[in-house]
N, C-alpha and C positions, 0 to 999 in steps of 0.2 A: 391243854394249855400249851402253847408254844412261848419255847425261853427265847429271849432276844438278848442278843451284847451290844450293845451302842457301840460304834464306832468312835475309836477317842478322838479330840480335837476338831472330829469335822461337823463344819458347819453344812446341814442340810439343805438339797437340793432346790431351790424354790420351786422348778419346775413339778417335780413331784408333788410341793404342797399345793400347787394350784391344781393338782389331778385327785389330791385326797379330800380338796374343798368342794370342788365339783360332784365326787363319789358322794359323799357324805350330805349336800343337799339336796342332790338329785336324790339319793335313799336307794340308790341302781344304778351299776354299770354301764348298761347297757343305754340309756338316757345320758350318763353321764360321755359317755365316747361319743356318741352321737355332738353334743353340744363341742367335745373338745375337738373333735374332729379326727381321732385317733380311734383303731382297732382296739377292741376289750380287750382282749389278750394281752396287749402291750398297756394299755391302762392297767391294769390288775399286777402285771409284774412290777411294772411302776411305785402303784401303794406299796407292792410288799419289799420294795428296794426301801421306800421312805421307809419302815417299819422295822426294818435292817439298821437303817444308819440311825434312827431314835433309840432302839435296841427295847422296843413295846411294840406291845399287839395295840394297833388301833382300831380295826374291824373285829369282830368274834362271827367268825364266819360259817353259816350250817348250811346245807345240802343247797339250797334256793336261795337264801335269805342271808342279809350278813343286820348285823347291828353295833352299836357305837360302844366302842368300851369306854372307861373312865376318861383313858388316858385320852381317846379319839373324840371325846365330847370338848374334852378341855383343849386341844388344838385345834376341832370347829372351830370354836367360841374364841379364840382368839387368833388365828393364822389371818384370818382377813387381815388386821392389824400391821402383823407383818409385811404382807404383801404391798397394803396402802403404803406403809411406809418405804419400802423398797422402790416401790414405783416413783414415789418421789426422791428419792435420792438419785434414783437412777437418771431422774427427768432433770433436777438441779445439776444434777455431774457432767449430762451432757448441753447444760445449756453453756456453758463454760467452753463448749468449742464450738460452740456457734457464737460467741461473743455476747452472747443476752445477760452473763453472768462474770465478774470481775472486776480488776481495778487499773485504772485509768490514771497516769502523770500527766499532764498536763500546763503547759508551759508556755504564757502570752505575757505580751507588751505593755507598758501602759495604754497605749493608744487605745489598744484595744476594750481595755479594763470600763470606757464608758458608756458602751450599750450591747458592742460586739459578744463580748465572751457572757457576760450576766443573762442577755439573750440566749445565747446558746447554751447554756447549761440547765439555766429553766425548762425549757425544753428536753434536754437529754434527762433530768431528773424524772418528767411524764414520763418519754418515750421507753429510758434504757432504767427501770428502778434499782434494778439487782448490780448496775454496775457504780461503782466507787469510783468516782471520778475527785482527783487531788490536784489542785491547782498552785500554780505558781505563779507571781510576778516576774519575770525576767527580762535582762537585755535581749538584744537578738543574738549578740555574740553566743551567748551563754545558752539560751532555745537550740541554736546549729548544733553547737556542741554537746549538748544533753540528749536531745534525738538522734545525733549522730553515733554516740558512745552507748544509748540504751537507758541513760540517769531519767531521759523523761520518753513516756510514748507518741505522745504530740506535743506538737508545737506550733500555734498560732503569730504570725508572723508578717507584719506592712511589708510592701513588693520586695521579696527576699530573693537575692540575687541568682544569679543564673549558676547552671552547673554547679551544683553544691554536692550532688552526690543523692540526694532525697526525691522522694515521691512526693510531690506537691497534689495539692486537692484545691482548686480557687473556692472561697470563702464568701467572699462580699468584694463585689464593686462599687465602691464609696466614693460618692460627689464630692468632692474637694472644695473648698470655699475663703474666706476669709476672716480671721477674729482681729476685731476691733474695738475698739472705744463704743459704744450706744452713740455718743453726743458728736462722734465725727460727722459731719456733712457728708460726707460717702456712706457711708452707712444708710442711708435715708432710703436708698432704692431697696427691693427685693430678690437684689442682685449687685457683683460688683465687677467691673474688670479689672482685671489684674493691674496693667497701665494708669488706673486712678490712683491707687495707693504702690504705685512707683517709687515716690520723693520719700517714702516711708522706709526705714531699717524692716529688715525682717529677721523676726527670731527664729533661728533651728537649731539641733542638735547637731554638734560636730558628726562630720561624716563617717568616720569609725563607727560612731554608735549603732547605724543601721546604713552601709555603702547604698541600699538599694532604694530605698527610700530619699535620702539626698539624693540621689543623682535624677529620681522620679521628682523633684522637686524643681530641680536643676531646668529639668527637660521641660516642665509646663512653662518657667521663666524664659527659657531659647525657644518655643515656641511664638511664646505670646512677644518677642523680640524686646523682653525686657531684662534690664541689666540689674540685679539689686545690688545692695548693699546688704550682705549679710552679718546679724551678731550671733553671735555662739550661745548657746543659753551659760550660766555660769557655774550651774546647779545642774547636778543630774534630775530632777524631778521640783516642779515648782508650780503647785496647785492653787496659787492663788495668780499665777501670768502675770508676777511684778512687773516685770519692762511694759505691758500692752494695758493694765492697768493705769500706769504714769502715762500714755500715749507718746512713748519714747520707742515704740516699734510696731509691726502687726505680724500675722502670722499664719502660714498655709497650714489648713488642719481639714481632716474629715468631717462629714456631716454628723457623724456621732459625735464629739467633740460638744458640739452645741450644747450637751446635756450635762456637765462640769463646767463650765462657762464660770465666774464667778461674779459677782453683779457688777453693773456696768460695761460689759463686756458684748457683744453678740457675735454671730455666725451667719454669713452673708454667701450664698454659692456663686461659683465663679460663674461671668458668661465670657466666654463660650465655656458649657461645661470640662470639666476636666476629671478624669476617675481614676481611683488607686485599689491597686488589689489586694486584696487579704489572703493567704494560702492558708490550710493547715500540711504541716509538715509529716512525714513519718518514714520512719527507715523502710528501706526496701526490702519485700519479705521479713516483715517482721512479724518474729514468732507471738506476740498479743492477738489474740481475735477477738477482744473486748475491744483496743484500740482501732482494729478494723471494723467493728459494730460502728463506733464511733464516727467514724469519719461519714460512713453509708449515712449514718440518720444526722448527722451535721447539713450534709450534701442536700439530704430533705427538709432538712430546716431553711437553709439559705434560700432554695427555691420559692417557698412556701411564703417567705419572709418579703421575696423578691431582692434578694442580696447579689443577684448577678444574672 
């Protein structure tokens, strides 16, 4: 009988336990190297290193023949166990730098909030399951700034201006149109141009709230060589379109849009069309590769979707 001393504290070799799992249902060395692919010799020194560091005889070993001792039945019978489970820790551990695994900030507009981003997450909940994707409502100011500093990993964002510093990704390019009244006589066609609802106030956000987006707003009005009259909205956020309700103004919006509309209201696309881009945002080199998973299968969604 050979005395063993367990080695204190250490945790045994796996590699080893897959050479003593091998031994023990092959019933033979020499079957068992063959399968591992490893010299008998170095197998056999193997087991009796595991057998070292458990500080028990696992094989009872005679001239030709070895057999299972107590202790080696009972770590048969369950080492598999182990192994499955390792194997998956080891496979979740590293899904986590492949981006398949983690959590996601996330940080969009309202514009966006009406088919853009619900869109897109439906889809990333299929796609990405293991990643935790947390959203936010925000200004744009507040998206630059949060992706800039690290507070969010994306940032979803209407034509966000130039040289900011960030890696852009385009998102969707969105048909721009017109919300009106239902019972306006413009409205009647399937289409509007811009110069029929001229004589009309237009509602936008002060240009702070998003420079890139007015000034893209701007641009479709200095194209189409019309002059408006611009109101400020009064209210950061006003879901029922008071002013365009009363028909005391109308208003430039994406074709998403249409889908929040409140009744009596529609969504009319510009002719000659007109399109606005969506980015998602993210720092440069940034250390998430959840957030980089992200963007990749965002990028497949939009296509898929035909968002650009």
């Amino acid at each position: 009988m050979t005395t063993w001393r367990a080695t204190p504290g250490r945790v045994p070799d796996l590699r080893r336990l897959r050479y003593f799992l091998a031994v023990a249902g092959e019933q033979n060395f020499t079957r068992a190297a063959e399968l591992l692919h490893v010299a008998q010799p170095a197998l056999s020194r193997q087991v009796r290193l595991l057998e070292r560091e458990l500080g028990v005889e696992l094989l009872h070993r005679t001239t030709h023949t070895f057999a299972l001792t107590e202790a080696g039945r009972y770590l048969f019978e369950r080492g598999p166990v182990l192994l499955d489970a390792a194997d998956e820790l080891w496979r979740l551990t590293s899904a986590f730098g492949a981006g398949d695994r983690g959590a996601v900030a996330f940080g969009y507009g309202a514009s966006a909030s009406y088919e853009t981003v619900p869109e897109l997450m439906r889809a990333l909940t299929v796609r990405l399951p293991d990643v935790e994707v947390t959203t936010h409502v925000m200004s744009t100011g507040q998206i630059l700034a949060g992706v800039g500093d690290g507070t969010i990993d994306v940032g979803a964002v209407r034509c966000p201006p130039a040289d900011i510093g960030l890696e852009t990704r385009l998102l969707r390019l969105e048909p721009q149109g017109i919300e009106l009244r239902g019972d306006d006589p413009r409205a009647a066609g399937e289409t509007i141009r811009l110069d029929a609802v001229a004589d009309m106030p237009f509602l936008m956000h002060p240009r702070d709230a998003n420079p890139g987006h007015y000034d893209a707003v701007v641009g479709v009005f200095r194209d189409r060589g019309v002059e408006p009259t611009v109101v400020h909205r009064t209210v950061t956020l006003d879901l029922a379109l008071t002013p365009l309700v009363a028909g005391e103004a109308v208003a430039l919006a994406g074709e998403s849009a249409r889908l929040g509309l409140p009744g009596g209201l529609v969504w009319r696309p510009l002719d000659p069309p007109a399109l606005f881009e969506t980015h998602l945002l993210i720092r440069p080199g940034g250390a998430n590769p959840a957030a980089e998973r992200l963007l990749a299968v965002a990028e497949e969604v939009a296509d898929e979707l035909g968002w650009r």
